[in-house]
N, C-alpha and C positions, 0 to 999 in steps of 0.2 A: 589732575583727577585724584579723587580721594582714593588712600588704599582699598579693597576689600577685603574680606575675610577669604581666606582659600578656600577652607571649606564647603560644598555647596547648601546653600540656604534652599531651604522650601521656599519660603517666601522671595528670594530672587525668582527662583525658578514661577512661579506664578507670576510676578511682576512682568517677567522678559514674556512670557505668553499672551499675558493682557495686552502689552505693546504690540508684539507682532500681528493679533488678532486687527487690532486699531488697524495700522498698517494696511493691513491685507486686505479689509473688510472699508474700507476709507474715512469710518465714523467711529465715535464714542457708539454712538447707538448699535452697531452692527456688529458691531464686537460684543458686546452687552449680550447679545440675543444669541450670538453665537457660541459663547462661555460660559450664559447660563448665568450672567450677574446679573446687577443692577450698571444704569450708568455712573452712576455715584463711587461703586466699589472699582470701575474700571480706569475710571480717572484717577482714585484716590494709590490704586497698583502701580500705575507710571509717575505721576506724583515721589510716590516714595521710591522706585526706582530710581528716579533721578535725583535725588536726594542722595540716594546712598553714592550713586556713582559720581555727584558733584558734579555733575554736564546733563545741559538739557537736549534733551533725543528729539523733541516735536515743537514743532512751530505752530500754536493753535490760534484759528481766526475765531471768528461767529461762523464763516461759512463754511473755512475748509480746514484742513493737517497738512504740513507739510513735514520733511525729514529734515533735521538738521545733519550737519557732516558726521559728528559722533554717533546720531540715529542710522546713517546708511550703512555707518562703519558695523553696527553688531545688529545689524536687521536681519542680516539672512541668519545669524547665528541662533539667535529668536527664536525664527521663525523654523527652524529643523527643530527644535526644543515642542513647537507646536503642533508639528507633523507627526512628528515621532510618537506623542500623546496622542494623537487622533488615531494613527496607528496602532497601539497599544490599546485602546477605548473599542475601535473595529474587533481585533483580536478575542479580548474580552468578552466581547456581544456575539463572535460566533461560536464560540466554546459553547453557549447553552443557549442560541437564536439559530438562524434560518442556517442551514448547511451551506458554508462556500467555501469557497478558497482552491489551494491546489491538492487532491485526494493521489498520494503516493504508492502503488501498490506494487511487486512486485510477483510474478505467477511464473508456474515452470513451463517451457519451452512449448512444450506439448497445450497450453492451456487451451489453445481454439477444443483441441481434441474432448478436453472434459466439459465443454460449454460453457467453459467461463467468460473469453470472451464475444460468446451472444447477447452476455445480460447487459454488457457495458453501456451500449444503446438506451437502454431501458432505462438504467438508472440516471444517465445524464437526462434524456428527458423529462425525469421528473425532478433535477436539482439542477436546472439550467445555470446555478452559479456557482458549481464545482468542475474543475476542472481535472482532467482524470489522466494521470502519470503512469503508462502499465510499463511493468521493466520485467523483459521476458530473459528467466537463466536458470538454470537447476542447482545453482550455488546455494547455498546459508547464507543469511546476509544480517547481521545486528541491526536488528529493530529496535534497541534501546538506545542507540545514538542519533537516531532520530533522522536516518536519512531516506526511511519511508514510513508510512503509517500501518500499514499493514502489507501481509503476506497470506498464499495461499500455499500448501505443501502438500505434498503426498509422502504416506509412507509412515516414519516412525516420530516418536513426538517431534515437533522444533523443536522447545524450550520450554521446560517444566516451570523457569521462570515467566512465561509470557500466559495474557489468556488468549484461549481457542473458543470455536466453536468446530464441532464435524458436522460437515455441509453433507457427504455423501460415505457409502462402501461400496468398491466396487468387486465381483466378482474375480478370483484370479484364478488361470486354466494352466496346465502344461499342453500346448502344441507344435506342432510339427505338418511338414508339407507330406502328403501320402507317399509322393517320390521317397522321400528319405527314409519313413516305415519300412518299405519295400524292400531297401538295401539293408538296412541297418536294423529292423526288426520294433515290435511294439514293447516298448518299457512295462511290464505287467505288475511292477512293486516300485516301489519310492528307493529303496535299494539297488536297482537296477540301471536308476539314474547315471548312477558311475561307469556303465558301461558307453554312455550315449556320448556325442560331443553335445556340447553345449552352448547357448547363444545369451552373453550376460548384458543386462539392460542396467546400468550401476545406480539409477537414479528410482527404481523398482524396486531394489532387494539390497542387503548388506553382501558388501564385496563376498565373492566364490560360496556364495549359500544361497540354497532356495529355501524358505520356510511354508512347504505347502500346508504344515498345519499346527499345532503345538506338538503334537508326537513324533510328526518325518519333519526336521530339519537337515535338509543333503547336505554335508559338505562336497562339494562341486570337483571330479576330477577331470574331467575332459573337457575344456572351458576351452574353445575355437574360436571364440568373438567377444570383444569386451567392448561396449558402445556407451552412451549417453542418451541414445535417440531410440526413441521406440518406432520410428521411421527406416531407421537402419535395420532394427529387429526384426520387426515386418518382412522386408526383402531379403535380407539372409534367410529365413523360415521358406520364406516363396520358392528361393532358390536351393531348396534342398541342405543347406549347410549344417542342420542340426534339430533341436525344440531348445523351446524357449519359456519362462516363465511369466506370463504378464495379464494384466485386466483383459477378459473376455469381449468386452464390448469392442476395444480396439478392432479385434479380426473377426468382429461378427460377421462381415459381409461374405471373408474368406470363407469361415467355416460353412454357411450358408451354402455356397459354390461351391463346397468341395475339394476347395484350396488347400485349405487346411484343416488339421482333422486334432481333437483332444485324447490326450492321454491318463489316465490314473486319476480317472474322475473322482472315485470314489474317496481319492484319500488326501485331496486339496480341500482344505476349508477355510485357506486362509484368504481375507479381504482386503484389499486397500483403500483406507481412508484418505478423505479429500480436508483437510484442516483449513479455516481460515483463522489466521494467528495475528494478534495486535499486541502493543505492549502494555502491561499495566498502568491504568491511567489514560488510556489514552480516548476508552469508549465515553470519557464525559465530551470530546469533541464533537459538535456536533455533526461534522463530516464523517465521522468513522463513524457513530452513531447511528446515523441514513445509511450506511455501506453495508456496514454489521447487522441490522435490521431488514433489507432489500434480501440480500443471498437469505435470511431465515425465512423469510417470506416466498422465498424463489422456491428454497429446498420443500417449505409447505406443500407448494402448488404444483410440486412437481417439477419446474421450469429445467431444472440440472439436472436431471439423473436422464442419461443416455441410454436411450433402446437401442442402437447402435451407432455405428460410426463410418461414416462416410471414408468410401477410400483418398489414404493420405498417402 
């Protein structure tokens, strides 16, 4: 066998595709059609591959192709050199064509709670060839290394580096169970805070602070419960343990019934934003593209913002 050059040639690399197309395809002709040549040029690709390689790969009749031993030996090698470009040619086409592939998102714990995941239904219905990864956790996770496509957040920015859009605000209340009013007395200033216990939701608010508005930010002395779940928050409040700080729609139903009652209406004005966050570059995909455009469309229509919230 003649040397080859080490370096990878273009034109091997087309060569060894033209062959394995033959190959795969059983003809000059079906290869042709499939590569986008002539038959002329696909013949003329193996021709010179087997020139350079000084052994001939095909055994060609009138009727048929067969493999020589040298042809079996680097066919499959070919032939991933061919896949791998069909591969890459897909990829390509969906970056600015039909939305498919696998859609990476990750959402916090709570997300049923903000209605995020109602819409999911919704949108695979209309992109039947995306396929939808939801990874539920209240962590931070590098969307720049690309091991999801997007993320949904609440709270304060993700990453000044990344783009957002804000999907929703949501209202935030100080409450408490009346039982515990009764014992422990009604908070009547944002300063009185410090006499109360406390129930800290960590995924809500910056560790031992409430910020109920730009003016009253508590730093937090009586801190009785430190959670991640706004499920736990809930039933500590139920159970008389303290107030708590968090989106109003959660315990609409409470306050409703009487469960639970608010405090220092007057002097909370602070909102929690619903963020959805991708990383730069990545809305020319046309999967995140259809994602990023659905929730705008949802938020238009109304579809996410919660009148209340079902007991969880």
């Amino acid at each position: 066998m003649a040397p080859m050059d080490e370096r990878l040639e273009i034109a091997n690399a087309v060569s060894m595709m033209s062959f394995a197309a033959v190959v795969s395809t059983g003809s000059f002709s079906a290869a042709a059609d499939a590569l986008g040549y002539s038959k002329a040029a696909v013949s003329r690709q193996i021709s010179q591959l087997e020139a350079r390689i000084g052994l001939r790969l095909l055994e060609r009749t009138t009727r048929s192709i067969a493999l020589t031993p040298a042809g079996r030996e680097i066919y499959s090698r070919c032939s991933r050199i061919l896949d791998e470009v069909k591969e890459a040619n897909d990829l390509l086409a969906g970056i600015q064509a039909t939305p498919r592939g696998d859609l990476r998102v990750r959402a916090p714990v709570v997300a049923s709670l903000f209605r995020i995941t109602e819409m999911i239904p919704k949108f695979l219905e209309m992109y039947p060839q995306i396929k939808f990864h939801l990874d539920l956790t209240d962590s931070k996770i590098d969307l720049i290394k690309g091991d999801f496509d997007l993320a949904f957040w609440t709270g304060d920015t993700y990453d000044s580096t990344l783009d957002s859009i804000k999907l929703w605000e949501y209202d935030m209340v100080v409450a408490g169970a009346r039982e515990y009013f009764a014992k422990a007395g009604v908070p009547r200033t944002p300063a009185e805070i410090k006499d109360h216990a406390c129930i800290m939701e960590t995924h809500l608010s910056r560790p031992g602070e409430w910020a109920l508005s730009q003016e009253h930010v508590i730093q937090l002395q009586g801190v009785r419960l430190v959670s991640n779940s706004v499920r736990v928050t809930r039933e500590a409040l139920l159970a008389g343990m303290g107030i708590a700080f968090l989106p109003r729609f959660l315990i609409e139903q409470d306050l409703a019934a009487g469960r639970l009652e608010m405090v220092l209406n007057g002097h909370v004005t602070t909102k929690l934003p619903l963020y959805l966050v991708y990383a730069k570059g990545n809305y020319v995909l046309a999967k995140v593209k259809a994602f990023v455009d659905f929730m705008s469309q949802s938020l238009n229509e109304g579809e996410i913002v919660p009148e209340f919230c079902d007991e969880f």
